[in-house]
N, C-alpha and C positions, 0 to 999 in steps of 0.2 A: 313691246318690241324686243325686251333684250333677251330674251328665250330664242324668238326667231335668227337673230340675228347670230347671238351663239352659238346655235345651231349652223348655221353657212359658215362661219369662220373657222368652226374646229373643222367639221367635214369636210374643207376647202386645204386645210392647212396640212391634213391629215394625207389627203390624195397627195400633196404637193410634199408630203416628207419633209416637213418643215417642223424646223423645235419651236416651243411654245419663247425661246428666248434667242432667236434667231428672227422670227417676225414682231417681236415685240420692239428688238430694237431700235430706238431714233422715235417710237412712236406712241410707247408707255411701259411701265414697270411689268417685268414677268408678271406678279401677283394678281396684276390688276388687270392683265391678258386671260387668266385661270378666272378670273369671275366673269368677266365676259362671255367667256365662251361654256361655262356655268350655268348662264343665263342671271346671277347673283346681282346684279349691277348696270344702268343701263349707262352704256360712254354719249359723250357728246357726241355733235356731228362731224366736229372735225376730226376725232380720234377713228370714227367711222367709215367715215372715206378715206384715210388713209391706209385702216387695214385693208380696207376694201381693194384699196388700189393696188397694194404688196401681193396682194392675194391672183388676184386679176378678177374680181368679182363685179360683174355688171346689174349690179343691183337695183331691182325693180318697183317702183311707187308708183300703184296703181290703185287706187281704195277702191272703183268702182269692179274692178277686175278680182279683186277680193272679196269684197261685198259678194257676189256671183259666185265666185269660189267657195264661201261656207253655204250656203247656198246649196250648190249641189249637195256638198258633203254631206249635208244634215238629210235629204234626200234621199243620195247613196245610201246612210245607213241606215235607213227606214225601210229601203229596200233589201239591203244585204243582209239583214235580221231575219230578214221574214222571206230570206232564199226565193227572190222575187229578180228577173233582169234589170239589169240597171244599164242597158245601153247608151241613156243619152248622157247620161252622168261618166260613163267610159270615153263616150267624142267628147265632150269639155274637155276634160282631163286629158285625154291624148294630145289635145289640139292647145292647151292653154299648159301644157306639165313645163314646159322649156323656162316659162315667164315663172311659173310660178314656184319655179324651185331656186328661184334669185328673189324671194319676195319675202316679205314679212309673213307669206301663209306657207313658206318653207317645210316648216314640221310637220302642220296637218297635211301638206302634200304627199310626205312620207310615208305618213301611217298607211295614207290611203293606198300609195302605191304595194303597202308591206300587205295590207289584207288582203286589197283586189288584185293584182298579180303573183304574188308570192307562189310557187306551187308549194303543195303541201306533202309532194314526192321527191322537190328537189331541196334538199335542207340545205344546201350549201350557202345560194344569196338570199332567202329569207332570214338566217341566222346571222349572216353578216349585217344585211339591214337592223334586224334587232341591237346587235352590238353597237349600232349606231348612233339608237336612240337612246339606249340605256341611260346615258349620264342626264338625259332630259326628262326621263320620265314623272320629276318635279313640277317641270314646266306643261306639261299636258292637262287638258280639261278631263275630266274623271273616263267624259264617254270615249276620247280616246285612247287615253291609259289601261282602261278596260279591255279595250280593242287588242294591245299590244299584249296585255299580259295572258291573252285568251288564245293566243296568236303563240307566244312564248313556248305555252303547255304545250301543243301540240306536238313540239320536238325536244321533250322532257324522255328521257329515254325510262327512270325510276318514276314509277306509276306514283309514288308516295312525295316524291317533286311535283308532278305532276298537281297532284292535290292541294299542295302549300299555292301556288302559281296563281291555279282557280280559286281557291280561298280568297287569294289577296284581290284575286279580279273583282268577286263578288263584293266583297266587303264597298269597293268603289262608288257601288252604286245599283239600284236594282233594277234589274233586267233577266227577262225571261233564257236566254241563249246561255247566260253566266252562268243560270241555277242549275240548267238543262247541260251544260259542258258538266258541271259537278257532279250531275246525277250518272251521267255516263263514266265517268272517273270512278266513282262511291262500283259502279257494276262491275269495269274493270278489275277492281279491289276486292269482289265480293263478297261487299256489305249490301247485298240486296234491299234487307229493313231501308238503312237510310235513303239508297238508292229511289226507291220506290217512293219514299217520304218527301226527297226532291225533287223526284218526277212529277209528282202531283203537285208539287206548288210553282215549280215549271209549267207543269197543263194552267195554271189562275192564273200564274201572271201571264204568257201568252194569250188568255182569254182578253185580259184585262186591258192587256198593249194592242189587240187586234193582232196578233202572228199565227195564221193556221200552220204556221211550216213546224212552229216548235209545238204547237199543239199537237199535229201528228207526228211529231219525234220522241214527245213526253209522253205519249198513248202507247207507240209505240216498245218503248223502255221497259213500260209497267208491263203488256204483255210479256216481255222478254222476263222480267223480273221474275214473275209468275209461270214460266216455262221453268225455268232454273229450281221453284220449290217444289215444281211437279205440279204446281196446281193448275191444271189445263183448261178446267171448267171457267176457271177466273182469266185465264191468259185469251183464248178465246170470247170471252165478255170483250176485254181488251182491244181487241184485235178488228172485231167487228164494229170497236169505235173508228176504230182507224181505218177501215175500210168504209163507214159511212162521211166521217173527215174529208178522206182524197177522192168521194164522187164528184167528177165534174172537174176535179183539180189535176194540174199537171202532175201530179208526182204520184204515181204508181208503186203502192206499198207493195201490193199483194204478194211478190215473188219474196221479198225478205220475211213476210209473215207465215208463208207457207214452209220457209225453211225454216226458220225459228221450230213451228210445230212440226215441223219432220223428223228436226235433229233431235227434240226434246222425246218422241216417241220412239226415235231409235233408241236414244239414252238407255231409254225404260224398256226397251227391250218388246215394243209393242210394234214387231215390225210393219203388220198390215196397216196401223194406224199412221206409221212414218210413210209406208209407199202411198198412201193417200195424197199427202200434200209433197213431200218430195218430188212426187209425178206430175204436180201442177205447178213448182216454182221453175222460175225460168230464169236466163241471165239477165244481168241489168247492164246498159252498156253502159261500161265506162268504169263500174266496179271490178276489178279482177280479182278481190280479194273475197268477196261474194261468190261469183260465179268459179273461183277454185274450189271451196270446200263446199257448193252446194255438188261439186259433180265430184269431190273424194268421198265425202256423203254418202250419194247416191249407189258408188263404188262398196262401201261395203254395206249399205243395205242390199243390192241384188245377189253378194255375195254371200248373205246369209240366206236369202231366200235360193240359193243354189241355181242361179240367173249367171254361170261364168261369163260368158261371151259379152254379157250386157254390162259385166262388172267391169271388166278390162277396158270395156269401150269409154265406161266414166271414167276410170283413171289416164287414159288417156288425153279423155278433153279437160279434164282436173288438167295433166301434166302441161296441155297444150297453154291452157290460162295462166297458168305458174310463169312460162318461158315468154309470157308477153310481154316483161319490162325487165329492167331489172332494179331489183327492189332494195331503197337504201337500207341500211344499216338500222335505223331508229324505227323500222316496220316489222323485224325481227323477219326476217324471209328463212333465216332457218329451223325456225320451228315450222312454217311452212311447208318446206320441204321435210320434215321428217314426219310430218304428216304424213304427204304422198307418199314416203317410205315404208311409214307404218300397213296403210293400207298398201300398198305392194307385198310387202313379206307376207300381208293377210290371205290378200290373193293367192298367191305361190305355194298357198300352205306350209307357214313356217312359223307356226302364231308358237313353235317348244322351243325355238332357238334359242339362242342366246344374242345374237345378232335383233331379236323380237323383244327379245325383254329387253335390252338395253334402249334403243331408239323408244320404248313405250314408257320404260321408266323416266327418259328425258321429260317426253313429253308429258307427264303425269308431276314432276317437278316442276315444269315452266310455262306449258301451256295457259295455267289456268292466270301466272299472274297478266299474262298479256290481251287472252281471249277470254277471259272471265270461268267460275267455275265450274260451268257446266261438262268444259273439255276438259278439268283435273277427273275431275268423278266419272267421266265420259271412258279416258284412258286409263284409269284406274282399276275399273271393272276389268279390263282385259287384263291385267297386271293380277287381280286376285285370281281370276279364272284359272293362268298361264301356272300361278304358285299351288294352287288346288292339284292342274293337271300331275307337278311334279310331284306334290305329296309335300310339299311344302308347306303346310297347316299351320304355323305357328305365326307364317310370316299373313299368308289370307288373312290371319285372323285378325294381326296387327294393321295392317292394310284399311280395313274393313274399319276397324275399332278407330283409325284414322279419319277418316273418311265420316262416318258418323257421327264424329265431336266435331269435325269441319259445318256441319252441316246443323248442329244446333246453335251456331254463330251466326249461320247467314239466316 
């Protein structure tokens, strides 16, 4: 009980601006208020009701109404793992949350609320909720501590925070989501090897827990991994796992798989082989960070195939999907936009500028730690070509010589 209970009283006391030696007094020593609300120590009952009462806490003893409460929860996140609805665990919860956040299941209420509500676009009250739990993270069962710290990374702004976060998540306890969050951080990073090494014990354990969703997310990965060393024959194997995975299933890979193989054949300079699948990915609703760079993409693929009219029109709907939100800070939206810049100047024919080299050399700097390395080596090629055109030879060449030792790493 004294975890939960610590948990209402600092949270209570904290809204209410109250000093830890302002409510303590008349009713127990500072020290012994700091482990309370700690969770370190559990008080009597009389020490209980009366912080209770200073507080104005109408505190709730229900066992059966808690019983029922972990209950859901443990249900919830059987479903929320395996990216499955979880509606009737959302009415509980909406309809029992008021009782239940004066109750001894106080904290798991939280968490639950930090997972299943939280948006993961508005960092502002998910990050405060977390600062919430923080000094509890002691008192948490591993599967929710897991939850939290998995929760944490996402608004890790350093890929390499990022990474320690997941560690520690993993280390908790084993689960397929934890391995498969790592495996996508190890991409971000590009460390492909390990990357791929996690994905595939992501794809076992997902097997082994019963989760098709991480299974086509860990399938998925490895294709992408496999896009990134150019080895297409193998990403493709990949790929048509994951499209035998989501037959029948709600989640519809195909538009992110056909961009993967699009982008990786523009890479390579194979443009027919990119207009292939570029021409068959589509938007997915509700991603706007997909459906941006499949149509900046598309944008200078038609433009190298000397398609103007069709190029302008993707940058366009590119720019249209950029202006559908606006994008916090920890999403990096202006590498985004100097995306759509880049391919605009491309457009425009202005690939000698200087205004071309600078916004390409950003992005050949920064892109890759955010969107993995396929777009450093992506915009880098234009960076050698641009140093070629001016007779710049020494710098191609170091460029090049860069970019090649990068590339016996990953």
């Amino acid at each position: 009980m004294s975890a939960y209970t610590g948990w209402l009283i600092r949270r209570k006391r904290m809204e209410l601006n109250y000093s830890q030696e302002g409510l303590a007094k008349g009713i127990c020593a500072v020290s012994y208020l700091s482990k309370i609300e700690q969770g370190l120590v559990e008080p009597g009952q009389e020490i209980l009701d009366r912080l209770f009462d200073a507080l104005g806490i109408d505190f709730v003893r229900d066992p059966v109404l808690e019983k029922e409460a972990q209950a859901q929860l443990d249900r919830f996140f059987f479903l929320f793992e395996a990216d499955e609805p979880y509606d009737e665990q959302r009415a509980f919860f909406e309809k029992h949350g008021e009782r239940l956040a004066c109750s001894e299941f106080a904290l798991s209420y939280q968490v639950y609320r930090l997972i299943s509500e939280a948006s993961v676009e508005d960092a502002e009250q998910p990050c405060a909720m977390l600062a919430q739990l923080e000094p509890f993270m002691h008192c948490l069962p591993a599967r929710l501590a897991q939850w939290v710290l998995i929760v944490r990374a996402e608004y890790e702004e350093n890929p390499e925070d990022e990474w320690a976060v997941l560690c520690e998540a993993a280390r908790l306890r084993s689960c397929c989501v934890a391995t498969y969050k790592l495996a996508v951080c190890a991409y971000r990073r590009g460390q492909y090897s390990l990357c791929a090494e996690l994905a595939e014990r992501a794809y076992s354990e997902a097997a082994y827990e019963g989760n098709p969703a991480t299974m086509i997310w860990s399938c998925h990965t490895l294709g992408a991994c496999a896009c990134n060393r150019h080895d297409m024959e193998q990403a493709v194997r990949y790929y048509e796992r994951v499209r035998a995975l989501t037959r029948g299933y709600r989640i519809d890979m195909g538009s992110y798989i056909d961009y993967n193989l699009g982008s990786s054949y523009l890479e390579m300079g194979r443009d027919e082989d990119a207009l292939r699948y570029l021409e068959r990915a589509r938007e997915v609703d509700g991603d706007v960070l997909h459906n941006t760079l499949l149509h900046q993409k598309k944008s200078i693929l038609y433009h190298r195939l000397g398609r103007r009219e069709e190029a302008q029109a993707q940058l366009a709907l590119a720019q249209a999907c950029f202006d559908q939100r606006e994008w916090p800070a920890w999403r990096r939206p202006e590498l985004i936009g100097q995306m759509l810049g880049f391919a605009r100047l491309l457009l425009d024919g202005m690939e000698n500028t200087e205004a071309f080299e600078r916004i390409t050399r950003a992005l050949y700097n920064d892109a890759g730690t955010w969107f993995g390395h396929g777009f450093r080596r992506f915009y880098g090629s234009y960076l050698v070509q641009l140093c070629k055109a001016q007779r710049r030879y020494k710098e191609a060449l170091a460029l090049s010589e860069e970019m090649a030792e990068a590339e016996m790493f990953f």
